[in-house]
Backbone as CSV, one residue per row, in Angstrom:
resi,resn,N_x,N_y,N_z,CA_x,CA_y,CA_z,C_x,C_y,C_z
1,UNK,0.819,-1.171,0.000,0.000,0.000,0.000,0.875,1.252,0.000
2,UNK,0.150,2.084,-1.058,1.339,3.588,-0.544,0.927,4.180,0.087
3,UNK,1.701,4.659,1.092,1.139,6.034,2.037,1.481,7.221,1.356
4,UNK,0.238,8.213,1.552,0.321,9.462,0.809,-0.154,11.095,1.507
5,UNK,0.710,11.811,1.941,0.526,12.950,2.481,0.316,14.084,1.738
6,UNK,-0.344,14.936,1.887,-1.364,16.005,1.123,-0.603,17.021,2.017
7,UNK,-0.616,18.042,1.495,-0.620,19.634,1.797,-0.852,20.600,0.920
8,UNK,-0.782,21.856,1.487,-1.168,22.808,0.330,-2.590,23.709,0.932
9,UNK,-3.583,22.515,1.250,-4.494,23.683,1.617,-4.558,24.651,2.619
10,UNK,-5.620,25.243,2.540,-6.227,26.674,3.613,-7.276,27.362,3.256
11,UNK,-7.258,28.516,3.489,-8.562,29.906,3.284,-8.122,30.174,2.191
12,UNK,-9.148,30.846,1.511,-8.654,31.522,0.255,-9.950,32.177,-0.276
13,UNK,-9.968,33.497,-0.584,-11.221,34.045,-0.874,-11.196,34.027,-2.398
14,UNK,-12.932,34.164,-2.839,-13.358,33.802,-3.999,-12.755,34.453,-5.100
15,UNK,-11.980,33.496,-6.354,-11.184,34.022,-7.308,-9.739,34.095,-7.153
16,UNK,-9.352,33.191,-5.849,-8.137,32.974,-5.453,-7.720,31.870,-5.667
17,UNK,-6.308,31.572,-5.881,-5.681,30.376,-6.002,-5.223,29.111,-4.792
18,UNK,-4.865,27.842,-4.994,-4.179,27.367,-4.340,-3.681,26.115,-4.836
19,UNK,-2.170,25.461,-4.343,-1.957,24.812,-4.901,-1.530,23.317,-3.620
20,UNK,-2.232,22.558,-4.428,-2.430,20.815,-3.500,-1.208,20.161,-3.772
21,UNK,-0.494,19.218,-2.785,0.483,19.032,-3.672,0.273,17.214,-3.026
22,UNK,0.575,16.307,-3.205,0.306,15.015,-2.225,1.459,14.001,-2.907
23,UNK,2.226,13.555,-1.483,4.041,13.002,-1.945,3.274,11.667,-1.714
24,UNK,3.791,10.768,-2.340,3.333,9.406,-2.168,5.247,8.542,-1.875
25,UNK,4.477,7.805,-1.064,5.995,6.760,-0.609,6.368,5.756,-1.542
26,UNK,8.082,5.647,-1.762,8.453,4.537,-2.788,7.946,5.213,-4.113
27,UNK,8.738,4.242,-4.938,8.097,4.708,-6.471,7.006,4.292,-6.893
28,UNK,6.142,5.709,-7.916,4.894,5.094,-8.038,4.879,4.922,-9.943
29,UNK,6.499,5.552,-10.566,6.471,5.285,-11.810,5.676,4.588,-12.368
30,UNK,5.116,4.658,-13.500,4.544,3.721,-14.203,3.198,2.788,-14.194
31,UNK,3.428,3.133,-12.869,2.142,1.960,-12.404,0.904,2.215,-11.410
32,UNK,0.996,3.491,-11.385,-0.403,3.643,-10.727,-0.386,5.522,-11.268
33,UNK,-2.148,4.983,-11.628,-2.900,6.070,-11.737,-2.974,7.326,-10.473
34,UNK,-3.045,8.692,-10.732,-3.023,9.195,-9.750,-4.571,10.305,-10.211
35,UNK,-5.257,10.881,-8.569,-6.339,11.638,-8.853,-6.537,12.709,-7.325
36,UNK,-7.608,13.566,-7.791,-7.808,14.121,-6.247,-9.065,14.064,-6.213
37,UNK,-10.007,13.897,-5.121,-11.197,13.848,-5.204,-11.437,14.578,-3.734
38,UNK,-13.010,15.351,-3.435,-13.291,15.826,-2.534,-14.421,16.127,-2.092
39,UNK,-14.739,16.505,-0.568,-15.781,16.121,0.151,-16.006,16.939,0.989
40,UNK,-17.251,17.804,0.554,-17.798,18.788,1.254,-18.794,18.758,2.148
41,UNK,-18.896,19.186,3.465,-19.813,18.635,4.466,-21.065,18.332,4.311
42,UNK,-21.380,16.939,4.663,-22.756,16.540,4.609,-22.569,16.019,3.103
43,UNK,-22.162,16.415,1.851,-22.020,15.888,0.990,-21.011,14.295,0.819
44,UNK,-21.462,13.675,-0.513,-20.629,12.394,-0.454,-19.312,13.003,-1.661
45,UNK,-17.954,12.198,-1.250,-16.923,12.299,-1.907,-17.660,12.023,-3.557
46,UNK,-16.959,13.222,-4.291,-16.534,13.071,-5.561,-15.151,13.563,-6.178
47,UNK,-15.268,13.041,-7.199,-13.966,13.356,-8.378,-13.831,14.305,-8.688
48,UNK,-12.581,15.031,-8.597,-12.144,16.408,-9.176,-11.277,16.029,-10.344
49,UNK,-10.611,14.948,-10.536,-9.535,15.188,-11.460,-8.887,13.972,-11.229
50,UNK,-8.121,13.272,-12.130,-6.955,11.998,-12.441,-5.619,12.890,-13.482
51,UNK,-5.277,11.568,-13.436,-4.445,11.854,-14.147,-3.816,10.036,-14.589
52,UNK,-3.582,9.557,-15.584,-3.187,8.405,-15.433,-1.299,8.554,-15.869
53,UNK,-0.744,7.121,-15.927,0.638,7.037,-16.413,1.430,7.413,-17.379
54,UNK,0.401,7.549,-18.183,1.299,8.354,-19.689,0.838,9.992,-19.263
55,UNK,-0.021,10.406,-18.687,-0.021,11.799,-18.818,-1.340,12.188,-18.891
56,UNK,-2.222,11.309,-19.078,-4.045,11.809,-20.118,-4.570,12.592,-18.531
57,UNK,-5.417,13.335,-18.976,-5.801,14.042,-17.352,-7.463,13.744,-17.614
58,UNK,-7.988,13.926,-16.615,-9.400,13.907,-16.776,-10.082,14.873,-15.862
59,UNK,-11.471,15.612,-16.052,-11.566,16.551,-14.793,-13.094,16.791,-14.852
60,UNK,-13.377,16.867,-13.828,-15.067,16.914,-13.122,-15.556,18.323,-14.183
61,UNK,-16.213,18.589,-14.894,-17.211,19.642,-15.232,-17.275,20.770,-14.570
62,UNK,-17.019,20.461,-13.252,-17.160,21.875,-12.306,-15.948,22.321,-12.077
63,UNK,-14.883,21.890,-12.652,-13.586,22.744,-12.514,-13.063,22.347,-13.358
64,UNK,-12.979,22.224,-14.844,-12.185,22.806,-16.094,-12.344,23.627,-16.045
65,UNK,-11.171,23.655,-16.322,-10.442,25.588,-17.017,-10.243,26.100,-16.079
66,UNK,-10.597,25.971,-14.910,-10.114,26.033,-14.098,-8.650,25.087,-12.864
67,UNK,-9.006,24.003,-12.576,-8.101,23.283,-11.744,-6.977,22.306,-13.275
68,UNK,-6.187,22.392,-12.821,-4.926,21.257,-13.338,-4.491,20.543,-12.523
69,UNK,-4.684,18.887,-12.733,-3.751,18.323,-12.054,-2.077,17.905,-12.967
70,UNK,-1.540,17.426,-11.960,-0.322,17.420,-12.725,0.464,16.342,-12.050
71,UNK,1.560,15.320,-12.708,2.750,14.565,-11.481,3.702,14.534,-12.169
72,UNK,4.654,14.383,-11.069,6.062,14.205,-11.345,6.922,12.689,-10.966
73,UNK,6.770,12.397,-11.928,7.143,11.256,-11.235,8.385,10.947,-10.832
74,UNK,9.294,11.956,-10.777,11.055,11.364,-10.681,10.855,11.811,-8.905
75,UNK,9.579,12.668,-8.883,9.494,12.501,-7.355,8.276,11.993,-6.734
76,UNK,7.834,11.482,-7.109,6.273,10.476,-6.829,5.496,11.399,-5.736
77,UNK,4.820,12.499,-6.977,3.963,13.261,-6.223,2.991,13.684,-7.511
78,UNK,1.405,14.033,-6.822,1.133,14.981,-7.990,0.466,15.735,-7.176
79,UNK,0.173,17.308,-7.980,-0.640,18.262,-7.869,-1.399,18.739,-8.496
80,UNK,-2.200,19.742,-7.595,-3.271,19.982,-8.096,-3.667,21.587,-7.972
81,UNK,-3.349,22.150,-9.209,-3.297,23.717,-8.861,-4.954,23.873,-9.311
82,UNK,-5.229,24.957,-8.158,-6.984,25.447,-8.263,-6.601,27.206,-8.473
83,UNK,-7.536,27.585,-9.518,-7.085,28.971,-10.129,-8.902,29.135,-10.150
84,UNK,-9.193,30.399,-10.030,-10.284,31.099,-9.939,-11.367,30.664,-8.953
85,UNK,-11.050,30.433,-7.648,-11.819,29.450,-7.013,-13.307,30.100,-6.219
86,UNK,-14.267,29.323,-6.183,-15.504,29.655,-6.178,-15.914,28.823,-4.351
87,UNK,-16.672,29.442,-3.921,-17.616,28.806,-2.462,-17.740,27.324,-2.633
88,UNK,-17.847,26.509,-3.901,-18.891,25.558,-3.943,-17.431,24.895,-3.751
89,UNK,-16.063,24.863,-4.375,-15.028,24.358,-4.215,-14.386,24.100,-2.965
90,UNK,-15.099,24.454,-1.432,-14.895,24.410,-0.015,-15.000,22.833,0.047
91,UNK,-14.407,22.193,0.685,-14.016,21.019,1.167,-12.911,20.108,1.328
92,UNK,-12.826,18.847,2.029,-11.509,18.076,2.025,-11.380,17.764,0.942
93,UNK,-9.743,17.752,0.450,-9.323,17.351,-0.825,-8.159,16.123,-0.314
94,UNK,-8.905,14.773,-0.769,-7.842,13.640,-0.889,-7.304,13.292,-2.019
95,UNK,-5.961,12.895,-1.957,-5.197,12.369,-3.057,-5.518,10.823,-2.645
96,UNK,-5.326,10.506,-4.273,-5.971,8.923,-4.259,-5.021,8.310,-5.307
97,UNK,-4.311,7.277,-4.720,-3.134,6.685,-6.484,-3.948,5.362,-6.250
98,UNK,-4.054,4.689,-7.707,-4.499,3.347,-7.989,-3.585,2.412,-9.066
99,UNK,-3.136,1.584,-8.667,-2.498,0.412,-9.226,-3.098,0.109,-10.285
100,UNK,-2.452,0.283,-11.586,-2.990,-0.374,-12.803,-3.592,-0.871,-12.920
101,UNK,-2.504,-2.433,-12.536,-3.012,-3.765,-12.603,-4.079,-4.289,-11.268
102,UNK,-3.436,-3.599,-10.256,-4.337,-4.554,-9.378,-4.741,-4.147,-8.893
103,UNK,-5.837,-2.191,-9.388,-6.739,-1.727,-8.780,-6.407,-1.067,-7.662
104,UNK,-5.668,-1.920,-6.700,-5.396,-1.110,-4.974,-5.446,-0.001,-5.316
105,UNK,-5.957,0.806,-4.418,-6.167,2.211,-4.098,-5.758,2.161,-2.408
106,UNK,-4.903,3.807,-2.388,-4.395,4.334,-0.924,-5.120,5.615,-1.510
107,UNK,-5.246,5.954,0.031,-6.036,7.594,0.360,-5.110,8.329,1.216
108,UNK,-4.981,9.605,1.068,-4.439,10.914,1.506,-5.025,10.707,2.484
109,UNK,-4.788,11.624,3.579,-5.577,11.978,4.938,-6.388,13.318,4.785
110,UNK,-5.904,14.129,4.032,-7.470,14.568,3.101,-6.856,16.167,3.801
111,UNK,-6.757,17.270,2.752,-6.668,18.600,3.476,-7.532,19.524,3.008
112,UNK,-7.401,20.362,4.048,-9.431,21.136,3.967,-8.978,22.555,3.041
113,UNK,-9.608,22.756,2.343,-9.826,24.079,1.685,-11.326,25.015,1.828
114,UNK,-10.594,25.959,2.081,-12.231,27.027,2.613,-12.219,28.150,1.554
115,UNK,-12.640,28.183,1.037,-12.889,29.132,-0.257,-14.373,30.767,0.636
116,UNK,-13.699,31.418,0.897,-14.477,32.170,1.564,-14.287,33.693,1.823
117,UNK,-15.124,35.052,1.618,-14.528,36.218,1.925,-14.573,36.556,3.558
């Protein structure tokens, strides 16, 4: 299993930036998908964004053109920069990597973003 630590978030008022960043342990080259997904109170977790091994990104409707995720893999991390950010974007943001082949998924411990004036 990889363990994976998140930072990056905080406050940030509406139309402000921030950037997620989540280090994952050991190498994750090649072989596992990476994403961030998040969970706003009382609401159930959804998908903000992936990213798989060659590079392809994918992203929730409610933040294109807005959010990029991104990884690096020579340091087994990815991020997730949020640009023009709106109220509805308030909640925990977990990083999530998944094994190609064999599915496993590890979870971030999840960091809170408050989008607020």
């Amino acid at each position: 299993q990889v363990h994976l630590v998140e930072s990056g978030g905080g406050l940030v008022q509406p139309g402000g930036s921030l950037r997620l960043s989540c280090a994952a342990s050991g190498s994750i080259f090649s072989s596992y998908a990476m994403g961030w997904y998040r969970q706003a109170p009382g609401k159930q977790r959804e998908l903000v964004a992936t990213i798989t091994t060659d590079g392809t990104t994918t992203y929730a409707d409610s933040v294109k053109g807005r959010f990029t995720i991104s990884r690096d893999n020579a340091k087994n991390t990815v991020s997730l920069q949020m640009n023009s950010l709106k109220p509805e974007d308030t909640a925990v943001y977990y990083c999530n990597v998944r094994h190609i082949l064999t599915s496993q998924n590890s979870w971030g411990q999840g960091t809170q973003v408050i989008v607020s004036s």
